[in-house]
mmCIF file of the N, C-alpha and C atoms, coordinates in Angstrom:
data_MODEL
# 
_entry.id   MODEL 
# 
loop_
_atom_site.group_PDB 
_atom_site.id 
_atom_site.type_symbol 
_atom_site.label_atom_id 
_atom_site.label_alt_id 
_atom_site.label_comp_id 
_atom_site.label_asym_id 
_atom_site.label_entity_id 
_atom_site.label_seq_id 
_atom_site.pdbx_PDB_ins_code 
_atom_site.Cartn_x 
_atom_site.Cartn_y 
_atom_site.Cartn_z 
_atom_site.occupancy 
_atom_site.B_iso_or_equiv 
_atom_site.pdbx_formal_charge 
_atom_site.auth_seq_id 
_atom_site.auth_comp_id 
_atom_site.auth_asym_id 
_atom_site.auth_atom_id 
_atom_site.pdbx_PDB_model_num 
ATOM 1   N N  . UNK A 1 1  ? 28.027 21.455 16.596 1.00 0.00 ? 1  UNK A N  1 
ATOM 2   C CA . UNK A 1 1  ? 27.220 20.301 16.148 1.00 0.00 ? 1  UNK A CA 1 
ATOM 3   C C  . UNK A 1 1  ? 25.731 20.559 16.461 1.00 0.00 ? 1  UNK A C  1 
ATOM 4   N N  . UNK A 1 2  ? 25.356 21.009 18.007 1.00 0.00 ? 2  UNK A N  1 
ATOM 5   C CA . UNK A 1 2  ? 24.223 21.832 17.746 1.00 0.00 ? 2  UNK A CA 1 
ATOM 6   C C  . UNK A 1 2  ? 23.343 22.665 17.110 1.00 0.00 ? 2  UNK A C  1 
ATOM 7   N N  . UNK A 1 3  ? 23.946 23.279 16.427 1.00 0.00 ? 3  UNK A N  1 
ATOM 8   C CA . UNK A 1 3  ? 23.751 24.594 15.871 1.00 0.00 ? 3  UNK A CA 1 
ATOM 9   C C  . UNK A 1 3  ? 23.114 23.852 14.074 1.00 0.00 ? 3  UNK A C  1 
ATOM 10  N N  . UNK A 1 4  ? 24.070 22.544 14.007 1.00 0.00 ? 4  UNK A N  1 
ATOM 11  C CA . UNK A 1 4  ? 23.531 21.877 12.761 1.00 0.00 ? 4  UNK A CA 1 
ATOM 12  C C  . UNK A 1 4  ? 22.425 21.456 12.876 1.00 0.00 ? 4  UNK A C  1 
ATOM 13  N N  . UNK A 1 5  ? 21.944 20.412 13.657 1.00 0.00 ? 5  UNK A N  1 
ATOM 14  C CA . UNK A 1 5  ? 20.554 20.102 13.959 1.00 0.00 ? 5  UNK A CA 1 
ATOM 15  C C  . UNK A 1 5  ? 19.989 21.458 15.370 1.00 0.00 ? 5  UNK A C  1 
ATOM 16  N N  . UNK A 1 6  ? 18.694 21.257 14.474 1.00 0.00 ? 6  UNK A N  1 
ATOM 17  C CA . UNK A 1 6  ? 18.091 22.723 15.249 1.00 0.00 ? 6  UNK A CA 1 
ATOM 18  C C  . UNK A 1 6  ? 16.970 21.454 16.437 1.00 0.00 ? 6  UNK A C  1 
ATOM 19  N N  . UNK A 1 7  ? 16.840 22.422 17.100 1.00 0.00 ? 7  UNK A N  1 
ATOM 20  C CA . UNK A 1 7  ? 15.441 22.083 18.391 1.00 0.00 ? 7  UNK A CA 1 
ATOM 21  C C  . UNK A 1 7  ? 14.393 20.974 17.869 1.00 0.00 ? 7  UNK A C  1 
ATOM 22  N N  . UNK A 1 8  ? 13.912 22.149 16.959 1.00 0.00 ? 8  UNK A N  1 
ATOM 23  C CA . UNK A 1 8  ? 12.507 21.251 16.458 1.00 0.00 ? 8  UNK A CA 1 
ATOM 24  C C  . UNK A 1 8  ? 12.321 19.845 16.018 1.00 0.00 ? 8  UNK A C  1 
ATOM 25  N N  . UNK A 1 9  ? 13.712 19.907 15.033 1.00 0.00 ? 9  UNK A N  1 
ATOM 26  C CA . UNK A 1 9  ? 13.072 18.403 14.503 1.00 0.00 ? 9  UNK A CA 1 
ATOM 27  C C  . UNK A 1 9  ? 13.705 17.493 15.640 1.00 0.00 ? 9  UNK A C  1 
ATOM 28  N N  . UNK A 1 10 ? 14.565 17.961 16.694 1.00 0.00 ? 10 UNK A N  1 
ATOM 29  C CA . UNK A 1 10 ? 15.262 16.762 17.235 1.00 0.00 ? 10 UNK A CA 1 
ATOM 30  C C  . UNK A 1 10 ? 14.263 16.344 18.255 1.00 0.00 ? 10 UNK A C  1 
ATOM 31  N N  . UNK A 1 11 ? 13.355 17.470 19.187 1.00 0.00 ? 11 UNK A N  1 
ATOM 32  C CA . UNK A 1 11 ? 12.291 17.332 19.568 1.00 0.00 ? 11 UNK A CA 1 
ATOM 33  C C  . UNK A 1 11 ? 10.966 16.309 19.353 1.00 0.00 ? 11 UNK A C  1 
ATOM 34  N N  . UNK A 1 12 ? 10.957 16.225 18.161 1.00 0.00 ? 12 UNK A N  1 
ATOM 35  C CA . UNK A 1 12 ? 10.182 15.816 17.129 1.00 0.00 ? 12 UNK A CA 1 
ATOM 36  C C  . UNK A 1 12 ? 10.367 14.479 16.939 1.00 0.00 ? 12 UNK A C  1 
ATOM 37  N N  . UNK A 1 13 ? 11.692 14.209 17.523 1.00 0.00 ? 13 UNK A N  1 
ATOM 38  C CA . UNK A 1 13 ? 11.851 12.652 17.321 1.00 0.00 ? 13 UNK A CA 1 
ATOM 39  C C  . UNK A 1 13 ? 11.739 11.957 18.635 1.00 0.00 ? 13 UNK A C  1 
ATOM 40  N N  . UNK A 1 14 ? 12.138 12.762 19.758 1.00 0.00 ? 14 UNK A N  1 
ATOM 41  C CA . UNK A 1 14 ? 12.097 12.709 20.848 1.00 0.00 ? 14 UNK A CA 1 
ATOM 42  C C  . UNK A 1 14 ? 10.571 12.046 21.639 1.00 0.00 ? 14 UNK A C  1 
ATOM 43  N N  . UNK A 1 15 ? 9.519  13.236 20.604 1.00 0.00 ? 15 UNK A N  1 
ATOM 44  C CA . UNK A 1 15 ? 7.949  13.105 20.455 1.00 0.00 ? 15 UNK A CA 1 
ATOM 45  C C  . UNK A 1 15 ? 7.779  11.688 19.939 1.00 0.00 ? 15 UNK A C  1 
ATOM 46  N N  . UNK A 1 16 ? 8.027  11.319 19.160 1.00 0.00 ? 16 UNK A N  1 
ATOM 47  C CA . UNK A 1 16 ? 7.229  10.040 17.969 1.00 0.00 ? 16 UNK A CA 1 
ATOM 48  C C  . UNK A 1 16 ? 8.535  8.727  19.080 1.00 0.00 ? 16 UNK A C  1 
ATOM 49  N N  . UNK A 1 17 ? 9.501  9.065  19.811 1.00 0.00 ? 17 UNK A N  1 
ATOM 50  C CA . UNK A 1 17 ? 10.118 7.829  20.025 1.00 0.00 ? 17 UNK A CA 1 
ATOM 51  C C  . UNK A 1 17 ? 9.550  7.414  21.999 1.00 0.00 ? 17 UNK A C  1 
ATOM 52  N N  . UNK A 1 18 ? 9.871  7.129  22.438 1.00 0.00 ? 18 UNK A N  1 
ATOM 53  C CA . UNK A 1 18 ? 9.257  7.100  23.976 1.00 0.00 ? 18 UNK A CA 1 
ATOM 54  C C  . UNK A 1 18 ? 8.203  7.691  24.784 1.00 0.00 ? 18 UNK A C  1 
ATOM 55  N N  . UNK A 1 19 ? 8.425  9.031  24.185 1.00 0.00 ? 19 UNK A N  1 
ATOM 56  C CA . UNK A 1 19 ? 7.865  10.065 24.646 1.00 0.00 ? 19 UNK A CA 1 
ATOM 57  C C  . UNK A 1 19 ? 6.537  10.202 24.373 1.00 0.00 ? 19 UNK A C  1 
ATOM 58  N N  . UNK A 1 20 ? 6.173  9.901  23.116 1.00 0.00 ? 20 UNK A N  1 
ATOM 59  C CA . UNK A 1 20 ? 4.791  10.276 22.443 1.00 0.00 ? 20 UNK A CA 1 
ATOM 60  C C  . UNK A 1 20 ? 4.224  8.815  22.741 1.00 0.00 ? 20 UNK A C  1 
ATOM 61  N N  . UNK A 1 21 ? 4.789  7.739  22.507 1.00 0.00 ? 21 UNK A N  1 
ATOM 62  C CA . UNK A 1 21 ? 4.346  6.381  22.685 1.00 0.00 ? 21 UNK A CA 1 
ATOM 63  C C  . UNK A 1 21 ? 4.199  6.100  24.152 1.00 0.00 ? 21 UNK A C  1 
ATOM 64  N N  . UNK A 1 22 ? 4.590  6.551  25.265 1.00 0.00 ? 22 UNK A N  1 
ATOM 65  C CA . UNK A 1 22 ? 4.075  6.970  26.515 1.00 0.00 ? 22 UNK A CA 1 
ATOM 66  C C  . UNK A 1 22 ? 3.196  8.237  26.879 1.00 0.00 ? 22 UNK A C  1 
ATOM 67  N N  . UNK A 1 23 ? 3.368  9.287  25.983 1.00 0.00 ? 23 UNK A N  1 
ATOM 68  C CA . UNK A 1 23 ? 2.337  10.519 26.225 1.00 0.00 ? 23 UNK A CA 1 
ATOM 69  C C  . UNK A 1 23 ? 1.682  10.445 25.263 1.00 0.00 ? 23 UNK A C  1 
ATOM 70  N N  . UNK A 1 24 ? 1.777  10.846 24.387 1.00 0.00 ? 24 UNK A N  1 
ATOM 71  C CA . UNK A 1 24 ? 0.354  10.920 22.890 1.00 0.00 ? 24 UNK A CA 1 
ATOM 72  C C  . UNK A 1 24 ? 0.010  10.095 22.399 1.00 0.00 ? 24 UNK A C  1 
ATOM 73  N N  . UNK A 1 25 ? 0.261  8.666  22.784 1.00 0.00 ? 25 UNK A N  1 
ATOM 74  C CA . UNK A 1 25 ? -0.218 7.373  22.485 1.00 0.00 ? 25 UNK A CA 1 
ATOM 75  C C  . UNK A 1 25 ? -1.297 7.146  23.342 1.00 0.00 ? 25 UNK A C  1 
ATOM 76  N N  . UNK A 1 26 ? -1.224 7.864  24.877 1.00 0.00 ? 26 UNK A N  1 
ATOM 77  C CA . UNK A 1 26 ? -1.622 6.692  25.960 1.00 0.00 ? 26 UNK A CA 1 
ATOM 78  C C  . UNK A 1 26 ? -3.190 7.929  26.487 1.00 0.00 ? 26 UNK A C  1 
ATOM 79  N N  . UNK A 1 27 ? -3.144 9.312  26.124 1.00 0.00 ? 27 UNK A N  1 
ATOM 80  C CA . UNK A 1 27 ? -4.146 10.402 26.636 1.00 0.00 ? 27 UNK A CA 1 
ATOM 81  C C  . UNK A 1 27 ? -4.925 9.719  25.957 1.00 0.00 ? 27 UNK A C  1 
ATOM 82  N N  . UNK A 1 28 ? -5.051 9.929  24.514 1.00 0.00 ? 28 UNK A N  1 
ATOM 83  C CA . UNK A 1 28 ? -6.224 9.534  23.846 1.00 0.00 ? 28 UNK A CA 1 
ATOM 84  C C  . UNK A 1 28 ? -6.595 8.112  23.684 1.00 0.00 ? 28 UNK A C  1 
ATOM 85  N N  . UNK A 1 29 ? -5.847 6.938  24.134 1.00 0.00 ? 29 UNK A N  1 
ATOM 86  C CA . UNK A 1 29 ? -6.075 5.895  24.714 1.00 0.00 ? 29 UNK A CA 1 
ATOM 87  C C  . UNK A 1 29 ? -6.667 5.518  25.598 1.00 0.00 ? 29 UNK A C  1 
ATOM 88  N N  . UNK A 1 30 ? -5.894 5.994  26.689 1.00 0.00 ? 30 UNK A N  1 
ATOM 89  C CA . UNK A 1 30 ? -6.270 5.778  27.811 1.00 0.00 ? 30 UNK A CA 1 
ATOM 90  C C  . UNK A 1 30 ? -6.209 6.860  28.884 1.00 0.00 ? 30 UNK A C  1 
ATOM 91  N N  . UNK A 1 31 ? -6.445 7.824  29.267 1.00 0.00 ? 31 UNK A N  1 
ATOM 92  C CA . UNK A 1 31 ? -6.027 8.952  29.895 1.00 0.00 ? 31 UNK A CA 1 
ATOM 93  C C  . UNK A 1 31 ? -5.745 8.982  31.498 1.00 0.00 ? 31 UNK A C  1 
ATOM 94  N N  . UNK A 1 32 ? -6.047 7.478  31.627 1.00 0.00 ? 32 UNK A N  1 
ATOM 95  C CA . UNK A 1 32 ? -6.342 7.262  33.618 1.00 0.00 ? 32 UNK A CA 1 
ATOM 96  C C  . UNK A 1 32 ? -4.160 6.923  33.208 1.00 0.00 ? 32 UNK A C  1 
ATOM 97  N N  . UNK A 1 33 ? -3.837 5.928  31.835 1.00 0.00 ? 33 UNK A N  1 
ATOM 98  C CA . UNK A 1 33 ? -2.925 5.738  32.446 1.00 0.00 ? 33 UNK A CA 1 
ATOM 99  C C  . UNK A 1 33 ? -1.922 7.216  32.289 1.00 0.00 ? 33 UNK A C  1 
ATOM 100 N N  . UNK A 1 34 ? -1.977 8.151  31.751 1.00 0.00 ? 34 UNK A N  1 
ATOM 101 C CA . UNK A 1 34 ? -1.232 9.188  31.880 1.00 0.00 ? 34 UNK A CA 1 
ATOM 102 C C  . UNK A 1 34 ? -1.215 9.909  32.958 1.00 0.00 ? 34 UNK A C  1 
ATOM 103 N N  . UNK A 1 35 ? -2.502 10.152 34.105 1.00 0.00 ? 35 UNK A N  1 
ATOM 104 C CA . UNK A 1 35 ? -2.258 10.259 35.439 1.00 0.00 ? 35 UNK A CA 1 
ATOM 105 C C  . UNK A 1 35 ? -1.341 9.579  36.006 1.00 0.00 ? 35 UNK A C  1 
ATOM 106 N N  . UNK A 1 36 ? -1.657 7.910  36.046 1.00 0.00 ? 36 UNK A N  1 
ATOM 107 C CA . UNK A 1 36 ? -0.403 6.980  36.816 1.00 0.00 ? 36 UNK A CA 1 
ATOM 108 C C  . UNK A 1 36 ? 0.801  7.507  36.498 1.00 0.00 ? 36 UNK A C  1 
ATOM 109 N N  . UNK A 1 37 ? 1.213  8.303  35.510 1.00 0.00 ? 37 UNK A N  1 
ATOM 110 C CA . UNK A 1 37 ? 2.321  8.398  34.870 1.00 0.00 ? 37 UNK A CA 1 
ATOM 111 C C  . UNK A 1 37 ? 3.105  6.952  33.857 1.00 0.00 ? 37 UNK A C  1 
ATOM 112 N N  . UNK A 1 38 ? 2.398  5.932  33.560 1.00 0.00 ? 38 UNK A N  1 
ATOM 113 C CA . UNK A 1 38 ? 3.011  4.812  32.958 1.00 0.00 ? 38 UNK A CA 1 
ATOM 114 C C  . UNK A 1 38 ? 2.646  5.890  31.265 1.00 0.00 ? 38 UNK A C  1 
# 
């Protein structure tokens, strides 16, 4: 089942869902809160 979905795009969603909306949302926002880690 792995092998069907590859790395990248699952990554990719991983990016645009929690991840990016806590990291690549918040640097160029706000970059003090990506130190705090929030």
């Amino acid at each position: 089942m792995s092998s069907k979905q590859p790395p990248v795009p699952k990554q990719n969603q991983s990016n645009k869902g929690p991840g990016a909306a806590a990291g690549a949302s918040r640097p160029p926002h706000k970059p003090v809160s990506t130190k705090t880690g929030k």
